[in-house]
C-alpha positions in Angstrom: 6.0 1.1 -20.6 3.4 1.8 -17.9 3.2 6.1 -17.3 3.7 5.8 -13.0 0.9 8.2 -11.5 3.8 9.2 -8.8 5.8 10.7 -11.0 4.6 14.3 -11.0 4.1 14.0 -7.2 7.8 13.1 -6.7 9.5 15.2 -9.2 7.7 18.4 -7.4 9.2 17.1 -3.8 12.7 16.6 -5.9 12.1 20.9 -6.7 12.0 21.6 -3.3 12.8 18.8 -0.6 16.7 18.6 0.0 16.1 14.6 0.3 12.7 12.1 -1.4 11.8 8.8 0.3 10.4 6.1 -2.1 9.0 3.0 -0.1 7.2 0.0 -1.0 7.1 -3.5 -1.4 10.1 -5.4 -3.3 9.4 -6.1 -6.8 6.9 -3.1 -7.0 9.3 -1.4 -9.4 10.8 1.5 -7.5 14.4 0.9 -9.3 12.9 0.4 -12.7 11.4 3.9 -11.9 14.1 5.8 -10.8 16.4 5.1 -13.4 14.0 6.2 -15.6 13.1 9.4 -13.4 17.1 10.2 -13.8 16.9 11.8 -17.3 14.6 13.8 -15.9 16.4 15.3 -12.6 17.9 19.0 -12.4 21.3 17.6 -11.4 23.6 15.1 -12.5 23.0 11.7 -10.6 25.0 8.6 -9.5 22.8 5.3 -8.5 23.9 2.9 -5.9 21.9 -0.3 -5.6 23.3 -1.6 -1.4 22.3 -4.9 -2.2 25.3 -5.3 -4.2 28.4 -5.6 -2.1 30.6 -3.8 -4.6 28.4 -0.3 -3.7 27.9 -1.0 -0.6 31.6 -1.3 0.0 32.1 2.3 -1.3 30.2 3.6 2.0 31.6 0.7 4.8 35.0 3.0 5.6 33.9 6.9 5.7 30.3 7.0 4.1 29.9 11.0 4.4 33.7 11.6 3.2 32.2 9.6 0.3 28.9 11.3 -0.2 30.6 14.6 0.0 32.2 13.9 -3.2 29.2 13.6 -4.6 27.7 16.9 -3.3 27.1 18.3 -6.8 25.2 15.4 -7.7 21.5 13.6 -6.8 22.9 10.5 -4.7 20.1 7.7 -5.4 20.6 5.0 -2.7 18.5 1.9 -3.2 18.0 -0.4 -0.7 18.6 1.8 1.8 17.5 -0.1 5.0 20.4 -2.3 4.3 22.4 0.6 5.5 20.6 2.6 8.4 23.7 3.8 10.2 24.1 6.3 6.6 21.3 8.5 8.2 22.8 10.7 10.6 25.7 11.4 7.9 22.7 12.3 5.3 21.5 14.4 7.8 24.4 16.8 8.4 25.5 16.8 4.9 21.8 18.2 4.3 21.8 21.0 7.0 25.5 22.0 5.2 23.6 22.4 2.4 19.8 22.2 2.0 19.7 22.3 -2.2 16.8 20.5 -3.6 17.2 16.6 -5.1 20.6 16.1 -2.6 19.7 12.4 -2.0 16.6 9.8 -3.0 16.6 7.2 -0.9 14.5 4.0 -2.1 13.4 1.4 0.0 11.3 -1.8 1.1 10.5 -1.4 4.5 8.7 1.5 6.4 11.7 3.6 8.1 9.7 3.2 11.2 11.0 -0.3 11.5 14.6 1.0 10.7 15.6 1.6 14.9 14.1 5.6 14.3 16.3 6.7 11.9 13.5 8.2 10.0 13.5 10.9 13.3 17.1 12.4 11.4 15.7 13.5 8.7 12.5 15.4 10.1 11.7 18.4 8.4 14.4 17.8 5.5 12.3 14.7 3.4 9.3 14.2 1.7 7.8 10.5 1.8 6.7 8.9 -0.8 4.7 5.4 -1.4 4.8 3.4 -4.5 2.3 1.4 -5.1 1.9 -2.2 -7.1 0.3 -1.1 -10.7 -2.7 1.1 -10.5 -6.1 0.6 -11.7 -5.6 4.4 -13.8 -2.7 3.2 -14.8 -3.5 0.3 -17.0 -5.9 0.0 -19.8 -9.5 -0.2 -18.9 -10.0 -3.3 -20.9 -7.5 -5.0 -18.2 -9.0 -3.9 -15.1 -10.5 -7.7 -14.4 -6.7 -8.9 -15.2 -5.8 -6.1 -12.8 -7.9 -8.1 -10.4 -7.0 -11.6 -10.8 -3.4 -11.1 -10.8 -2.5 -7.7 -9.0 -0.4 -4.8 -9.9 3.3 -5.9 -9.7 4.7 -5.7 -12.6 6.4 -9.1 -13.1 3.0 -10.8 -12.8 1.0 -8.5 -14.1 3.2 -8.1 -17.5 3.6 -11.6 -17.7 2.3 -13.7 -20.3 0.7 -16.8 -19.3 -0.7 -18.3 -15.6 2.5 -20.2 -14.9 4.9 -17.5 -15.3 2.8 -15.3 -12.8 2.4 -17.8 -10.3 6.3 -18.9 -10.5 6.6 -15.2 -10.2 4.4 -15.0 -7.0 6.2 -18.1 -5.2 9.8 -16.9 -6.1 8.5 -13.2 -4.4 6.8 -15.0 -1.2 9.5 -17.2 -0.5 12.3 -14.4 -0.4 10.0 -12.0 1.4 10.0 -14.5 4.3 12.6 -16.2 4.1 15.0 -13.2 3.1 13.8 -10.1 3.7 12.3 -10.1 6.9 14.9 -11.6 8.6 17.2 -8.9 7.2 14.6 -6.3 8.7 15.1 -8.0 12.5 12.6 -10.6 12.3 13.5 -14.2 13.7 10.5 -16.9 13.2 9.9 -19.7 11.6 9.1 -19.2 7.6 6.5 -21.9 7.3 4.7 -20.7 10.3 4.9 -16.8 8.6 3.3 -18.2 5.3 0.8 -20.4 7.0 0.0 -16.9 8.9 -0.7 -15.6 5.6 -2.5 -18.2 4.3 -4.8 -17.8 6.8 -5.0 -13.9 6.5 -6.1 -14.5 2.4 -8.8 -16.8 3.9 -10.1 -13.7 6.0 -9.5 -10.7 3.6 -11.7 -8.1 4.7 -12.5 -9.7 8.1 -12.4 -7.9 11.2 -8.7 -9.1 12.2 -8.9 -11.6 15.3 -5.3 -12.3 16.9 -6.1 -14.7 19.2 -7.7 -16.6 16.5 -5.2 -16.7 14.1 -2.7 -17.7 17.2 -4.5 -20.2 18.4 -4.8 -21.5 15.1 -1.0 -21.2 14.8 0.1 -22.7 17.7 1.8 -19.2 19.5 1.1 -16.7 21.7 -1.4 -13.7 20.3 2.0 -11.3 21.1 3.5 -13.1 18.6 1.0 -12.4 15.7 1.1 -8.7 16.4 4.6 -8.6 16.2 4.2 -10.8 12.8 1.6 -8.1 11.8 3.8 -5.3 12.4 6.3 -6.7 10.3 3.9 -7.6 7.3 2.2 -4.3 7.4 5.6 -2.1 7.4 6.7 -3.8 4.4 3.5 -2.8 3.0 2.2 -6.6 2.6 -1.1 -6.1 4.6 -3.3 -3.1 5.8 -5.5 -2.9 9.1 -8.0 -0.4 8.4 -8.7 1.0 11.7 -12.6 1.6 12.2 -14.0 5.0 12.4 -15.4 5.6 16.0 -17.8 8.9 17.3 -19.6 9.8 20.5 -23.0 8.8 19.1 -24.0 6.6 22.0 -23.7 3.5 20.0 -21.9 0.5 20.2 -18.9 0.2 17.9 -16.3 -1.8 16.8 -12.8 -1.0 17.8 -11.0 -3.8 15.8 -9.6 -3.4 12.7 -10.3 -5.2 9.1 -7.6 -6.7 8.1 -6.4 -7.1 4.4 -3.4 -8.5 1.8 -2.8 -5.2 0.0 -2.4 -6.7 -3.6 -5.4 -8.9 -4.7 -3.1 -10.9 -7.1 -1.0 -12.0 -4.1 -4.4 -12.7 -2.1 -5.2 -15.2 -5.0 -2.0 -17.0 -5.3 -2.1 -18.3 -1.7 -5.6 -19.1 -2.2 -4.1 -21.2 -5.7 -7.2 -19.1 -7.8 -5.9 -18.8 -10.6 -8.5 -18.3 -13.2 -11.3 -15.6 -12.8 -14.1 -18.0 -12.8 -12.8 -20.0 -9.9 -12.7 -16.3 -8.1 -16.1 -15.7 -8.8 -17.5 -18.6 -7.2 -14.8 -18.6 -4.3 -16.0 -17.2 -0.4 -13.6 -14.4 -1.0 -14.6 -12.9 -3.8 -16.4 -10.3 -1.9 -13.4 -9.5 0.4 -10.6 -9.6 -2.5 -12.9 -7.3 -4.7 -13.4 -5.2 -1.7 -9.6 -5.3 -0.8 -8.7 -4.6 -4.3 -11.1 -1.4 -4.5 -9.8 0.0 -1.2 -6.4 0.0 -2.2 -6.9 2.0 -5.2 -9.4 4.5 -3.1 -6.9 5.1 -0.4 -3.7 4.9 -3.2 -5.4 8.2 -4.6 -6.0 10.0 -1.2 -4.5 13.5 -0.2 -2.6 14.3 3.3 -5.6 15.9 4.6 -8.1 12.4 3.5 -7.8 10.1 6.2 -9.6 6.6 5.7 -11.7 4.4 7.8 -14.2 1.6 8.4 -17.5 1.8 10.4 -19.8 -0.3 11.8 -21.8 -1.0 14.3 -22.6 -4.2 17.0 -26.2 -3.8 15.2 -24.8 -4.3 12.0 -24.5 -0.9 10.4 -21.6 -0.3 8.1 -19.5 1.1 5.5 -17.1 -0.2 3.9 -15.3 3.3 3.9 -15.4 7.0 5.1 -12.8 9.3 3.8 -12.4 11.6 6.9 -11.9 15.1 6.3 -11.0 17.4 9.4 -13.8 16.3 12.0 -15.8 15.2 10.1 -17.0 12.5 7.5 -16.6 14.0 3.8 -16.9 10.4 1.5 -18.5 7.0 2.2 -17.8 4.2 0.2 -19.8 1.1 -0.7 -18.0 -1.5 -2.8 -19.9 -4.1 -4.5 -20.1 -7.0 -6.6 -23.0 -6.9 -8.4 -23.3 -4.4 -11.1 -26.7 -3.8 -10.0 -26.6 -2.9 -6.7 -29.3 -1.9 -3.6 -28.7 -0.6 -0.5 -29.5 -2.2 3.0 -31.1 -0.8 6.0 -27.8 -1.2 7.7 -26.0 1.5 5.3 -29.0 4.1 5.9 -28.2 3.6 9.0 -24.6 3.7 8.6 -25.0 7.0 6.8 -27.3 8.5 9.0 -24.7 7.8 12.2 -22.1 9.7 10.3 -23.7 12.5 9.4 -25.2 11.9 5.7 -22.0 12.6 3.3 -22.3 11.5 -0.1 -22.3 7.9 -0.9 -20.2 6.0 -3.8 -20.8 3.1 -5.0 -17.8 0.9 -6.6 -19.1 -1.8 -8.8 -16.8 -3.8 -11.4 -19.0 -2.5 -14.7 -21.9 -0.5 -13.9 -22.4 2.5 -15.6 -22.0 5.2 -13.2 -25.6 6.8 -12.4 -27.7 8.7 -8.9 -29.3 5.8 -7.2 -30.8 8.1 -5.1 -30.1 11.9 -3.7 -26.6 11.7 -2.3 -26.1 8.3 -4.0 -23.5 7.5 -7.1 -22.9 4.4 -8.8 -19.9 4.0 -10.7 -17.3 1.3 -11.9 -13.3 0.5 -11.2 -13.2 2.4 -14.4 -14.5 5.8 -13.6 -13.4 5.1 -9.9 -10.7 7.8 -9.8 -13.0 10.6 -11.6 -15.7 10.2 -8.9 -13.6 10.4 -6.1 -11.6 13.2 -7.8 -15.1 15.3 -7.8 -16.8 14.0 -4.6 -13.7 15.1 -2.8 -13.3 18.6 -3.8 
């Protein structure tokens, strides 16, 4: 069994916060986890999964008469932007009583795409994101597995090539044909996984609209609203660029990436790690892969960015701390790696913070003053010090 990261985080909400909100993507392992978190609960709990009808019947007639019989208990509702209207009734059962570990909601789908609901419990949750596997929580001998084939656990615990990749179909084709539909969006399925098709092919671009429209066929509206849709179901990230009064020109568009590598490579069809080596988006899948674990370990008060420049300065990161720039991050390929005039520069526009550099393997070392080189493996213990 694979020791979640999260669960220390979410155990001290449970101590305090009345209700916890745990959200990410299907299959991420979110109901494996909480049924595992419920021997560890102060209170008695009751689990109710609302894609099955025979639960979700229990709250169709009088859903707070209901949950009041439960008011001595922790009410675990999975799946719960299957059943929206329940939020209002959480709500006043909460401000009757605001004990700790009253309700943990689990779902799939960012409650902003859940018509507001998420404004009815202000002030009485605490929101939490689970993530595919992490890179500190696996072995380090498996961090280039980690890589190929992602962090969900079905693919990345199964055995052989075939299974993962039957995995990774079975999960694409209910994500668009099931579960967005059941989140309010109407289109066309083959047109929303040629979409993402297309977005693999540009991992780590800066995200063009009308591109990938005209591509497609459909208006640029259209892809936005197909954006919003993927990125509140925690499929893809736009990292929005970091942007100063420095009297330079600078990009305003965001970079645009598939959040889990693994799922990057499927709709590529790489399925070996050679094949990625040698493929165009090796850089931007590494890079993609790296950023995800970066911004995975982030605090409240870390806020994360790309900059660059019309000259061609950039970074691939900076970790934004107040006003100003407290990390910049570097991720590279090679394990011996140099750095161009266009990252001094970089640097220099954002005030000279410390510098990381993420490599797969190097052994972490000062490339110069203000400079550190380290690998996926000793990722988290940089950042952990740089960041203090």
């Amino acid at each position: 069994m694979i020791q979640r990261v999260i669960e220390k985080d979410i155990l001290f909400g449970l101590s305090f916060q009345p209700a916890v909100a745990i959200l990410g993507p299907r299959q991420v392992g979110k109901t494996t986890f909480v049924k595992q978190l419920q021997e560890k609960l102060a209170f008695p709990s009751t689990y109710f999964d609302l894609e099955k009808s025979s639960d979700l019947a229990k709250f169709q007639h009088d859903s707070r008469a209901f949950l009041e019989t439960l008011q001595n208990q922790t009410v675990i509702l999975d799946e719960i932007q299957r059943l929206p209207e329940i939020f209002p009734d959480i709500r006043g059962l909460i401000d009757e009583n605001r004990r700790p570990a009253r309700f943990i909601l689990l779902g799939s789908a960012s409650f902003v795409l859940l018509k507001n609901t998420s404004e009815a419990l202000t002030g009485r949750i605490a929101y939490y994101e689970m993530t595919p596997f992490l890179a500190t929580e696996i072995a380090p001998n498996d961090l280039i597995k980690h890589w190929l084939v992602g962090g969900f656990p079905n693919a990345f615990l199964a055995n052989d090539a075939d299974r993962q990749q039957k995995w990774f179909e079975d999960f694409v084709r209910s994500y668009l044909e099931r579960d967005l539909p059941l989140l309010g969006l109407s289109a066309s399925p083959i047109q929303l996984r040629r979409l993402l098709m297309m977005i693999a092919g540009i991992q780590g671009n800066l995200l063009n609209q009308s591109m990938l429209a005209n591509s497609l066929g459909i208006r640029a509206n259209l892809v936005s609203t197909y954006l919003d849709f993927f990125e509140q179901s925690f499929l893809i990230r736009r990292l929005q660029p970091y942007y100063t009064n420095i009297g330079k020109r600078l990009s305003k568009t965001p970079k645009i990436y598939i959040r889990d590598s693994g799922l990057v490579h499927h709709l590529l069809s790489i399925h070996q790690y050679e094949t990625l080596l040698g493929h165009i988006v090796a850089g931007g899948s590494w890079e993609g892969y790296v950023i995800e674990q970066i911004i995975a370990q982030l605090t409240y008060q870390h806020l994360p960015f790309f900059y660059r420049t019309a000259d061609g300065a950039e970074l691939d990161l900076v970790i934004e701390e107040g006003l100003q720039i407290k990390l910049a991050i570097e991720v590279k390929l090679s394990n011996s790696p140099s750095l161009s005039k266009g990252t001094t520069v970089a640097l220099n526009d954002v005030g000279n913070p410390p510098l990381l550099v993420v490599t797969p393997s190097a052994d972490d070392y000062q490339l110069r003053p203000a400079v550190f080189v380290c690998s996926i493996a000793t990722l988290a213990k940089n950042l952990s010090q740089l960041l203090k």
